[in-house]
N, C-alpha and C positions, 0 to 999 in steps of 0.2 A: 396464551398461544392457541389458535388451531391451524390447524396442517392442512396441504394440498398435494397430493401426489400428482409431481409433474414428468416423472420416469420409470425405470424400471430400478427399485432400490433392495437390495438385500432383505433376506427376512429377517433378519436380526437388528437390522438399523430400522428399518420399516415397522417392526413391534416395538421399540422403544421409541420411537418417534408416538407413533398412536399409545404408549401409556403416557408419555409427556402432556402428548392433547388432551387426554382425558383427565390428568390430575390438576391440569389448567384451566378450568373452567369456574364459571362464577360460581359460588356456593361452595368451594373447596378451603381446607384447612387454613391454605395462606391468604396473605393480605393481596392488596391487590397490587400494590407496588409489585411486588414477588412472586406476580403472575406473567407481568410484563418487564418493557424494557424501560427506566423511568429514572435512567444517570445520574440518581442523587438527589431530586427532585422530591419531593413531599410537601406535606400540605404543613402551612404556614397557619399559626395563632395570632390575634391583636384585639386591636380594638378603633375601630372609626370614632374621632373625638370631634365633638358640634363643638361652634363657636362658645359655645357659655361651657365649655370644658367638659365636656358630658362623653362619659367613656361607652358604649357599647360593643360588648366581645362579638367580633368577629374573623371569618379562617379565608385562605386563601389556597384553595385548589389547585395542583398544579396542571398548566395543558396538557390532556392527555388526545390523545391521537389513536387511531384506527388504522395502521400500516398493513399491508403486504411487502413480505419482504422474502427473495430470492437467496437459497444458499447453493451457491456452485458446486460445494462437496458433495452435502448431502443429496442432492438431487429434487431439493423439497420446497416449496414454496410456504413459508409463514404467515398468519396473518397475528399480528401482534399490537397490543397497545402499548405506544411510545409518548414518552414528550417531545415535545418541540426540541428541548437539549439534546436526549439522543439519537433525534434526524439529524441533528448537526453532528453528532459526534460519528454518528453512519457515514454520514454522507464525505465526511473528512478523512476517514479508513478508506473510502471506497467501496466496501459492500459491509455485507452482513456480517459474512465471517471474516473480515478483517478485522473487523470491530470488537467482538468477541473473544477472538483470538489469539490479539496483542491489547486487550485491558483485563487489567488484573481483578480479581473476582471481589477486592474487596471496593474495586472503584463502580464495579459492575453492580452489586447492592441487588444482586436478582437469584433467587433460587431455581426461577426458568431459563436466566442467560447462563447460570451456572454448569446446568443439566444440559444443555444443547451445548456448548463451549466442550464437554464433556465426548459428546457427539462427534462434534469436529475435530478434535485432535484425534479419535479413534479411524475414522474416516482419512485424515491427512496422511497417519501412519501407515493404512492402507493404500492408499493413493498411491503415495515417493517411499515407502519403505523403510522411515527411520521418523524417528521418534520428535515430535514437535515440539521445538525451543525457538519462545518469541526472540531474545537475545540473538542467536544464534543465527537466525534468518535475517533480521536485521542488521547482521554486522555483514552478512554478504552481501546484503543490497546492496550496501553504502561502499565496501570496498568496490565492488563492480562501477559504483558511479564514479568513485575516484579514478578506477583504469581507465573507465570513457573518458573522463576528464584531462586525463593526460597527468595527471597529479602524482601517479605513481606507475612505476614499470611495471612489465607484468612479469617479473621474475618477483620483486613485494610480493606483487598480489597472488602471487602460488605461495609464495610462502606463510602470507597472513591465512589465507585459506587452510593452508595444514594442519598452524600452529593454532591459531583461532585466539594470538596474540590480540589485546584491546577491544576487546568485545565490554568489558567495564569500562571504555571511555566513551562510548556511546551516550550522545546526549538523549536525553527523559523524552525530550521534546520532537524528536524524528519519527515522523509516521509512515507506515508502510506508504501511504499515496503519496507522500511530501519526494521518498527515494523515487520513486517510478516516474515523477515527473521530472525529478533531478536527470536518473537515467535517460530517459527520452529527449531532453532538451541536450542534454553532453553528445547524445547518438548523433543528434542533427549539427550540432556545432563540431562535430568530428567530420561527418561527411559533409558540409559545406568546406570544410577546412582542405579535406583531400580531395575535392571538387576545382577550386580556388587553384592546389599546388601543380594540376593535373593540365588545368591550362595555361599558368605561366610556365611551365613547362614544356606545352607546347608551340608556346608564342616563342619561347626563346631558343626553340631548336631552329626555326631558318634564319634567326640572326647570328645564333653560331656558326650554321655553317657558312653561309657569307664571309661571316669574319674570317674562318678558315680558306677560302678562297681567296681571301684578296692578296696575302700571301705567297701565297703557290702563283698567280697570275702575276706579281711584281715578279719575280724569281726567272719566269720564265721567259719575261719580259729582257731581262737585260743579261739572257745568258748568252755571250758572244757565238758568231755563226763559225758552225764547223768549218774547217779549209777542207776543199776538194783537189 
């Protein structure tokens, strides 16, 4: 990892940010997997075998990459070596610290993703004022997508929100970016919906009242004349 100051950051995130940069650098204690972000990734042993069966040991390096990468909390731009896996695994959170901050440190395999995840949730807590649970945030996305969805009332959804009932039936597999597009896509199929109801509604208002006139115009039609 080395750092970019791209704001105005606390001095207390801002000195541990600058010891992280500085214990991350080439020539320090860890390996280099454990400098960056490298999703499981590591180098491969074999052997290339020539036609007459002839074995020669050789390894297989994993891609490694040269990223800058933006984190919204911190205020701080990264510049990190990644694999090509975790640009995908980025890029499928949606940022950085999505990334970080709903995978779990043993899939993360990084003692510098470890040390800024550490970062972030200090920062988050400051941010909204309680304390950060992937779980937790997760089960309100997905509730919120269901109410846009129309799936459930919102008298459910205050009370799942209360109770914070089924939060263990959350599937493994729901990514913060998966709910947000779930969400956005339910927001627009709601207001096409109340779009839709807004004009057959008002297409059918002058055929009601038609309807109601024709009525009153027979009636008045055939109501015999006063005697004078």
């Amino acid at each position: 990892f080395s750092w970019q100051s791209r704001g105005q950051a606390t001095v207390h995130s801002d000195k541990m940010i600058r010891n992280i940069g500085q214990s991350l650098v080439r020539g320090s204690a860890m390996k280099r997997a454990q400098r960056g972000l490298f999703a499981g990734k590591e180098k491969m042993y074999g052997n290339n075998v020539s036609y007459s069966n002839k074995k020669v040991r050789r390894t297989w390096s994993p891609n490694v990459l040269t990223k800058t990468f933006t984190s919204e909390l911190l205020d701080q731009k990264f510049r990190i070596n990644v694999t090509t896996k975790a640009i995908r695994c980025i890029d499928k959170a949606g940022s950085l610290d999505n990334y970080l901050l709903f995978t779990k440190d043993s899939d993360l395999d990084s003692e510098a993703g470890v040390r800024l995840k550490a970062l972030l949730k200090a920062a988050w807590q400051k941010k909204y004022g309680t304390r950060f649970s992937a779980r937790r945030i997760t089960f309100e996305r997905k509730i919120a997508y269901l109410l846009l969805a129309g799936k459930i009332t919102q008298e459910v959804y205050d009370n799942l929100l209360a109770s914070g009932d089924g939060v263990q039936l959350l599937p493994k597999d729901l990514s913060p970016l998966h709910v947000e597009k779930l969400q956005n896509t339910a927001a627009i199929e709601a207001a096409a919906k109340a779009a839709a109801a807004a004009a057959a509604s008002a297409e059918a208002t002058p055929v009601a009242a038609a309807a109601a006139q024709e009525p009153a115009a027979a009636a008045a039609g055939t109501q015999p004349a006063s005697s004078t």
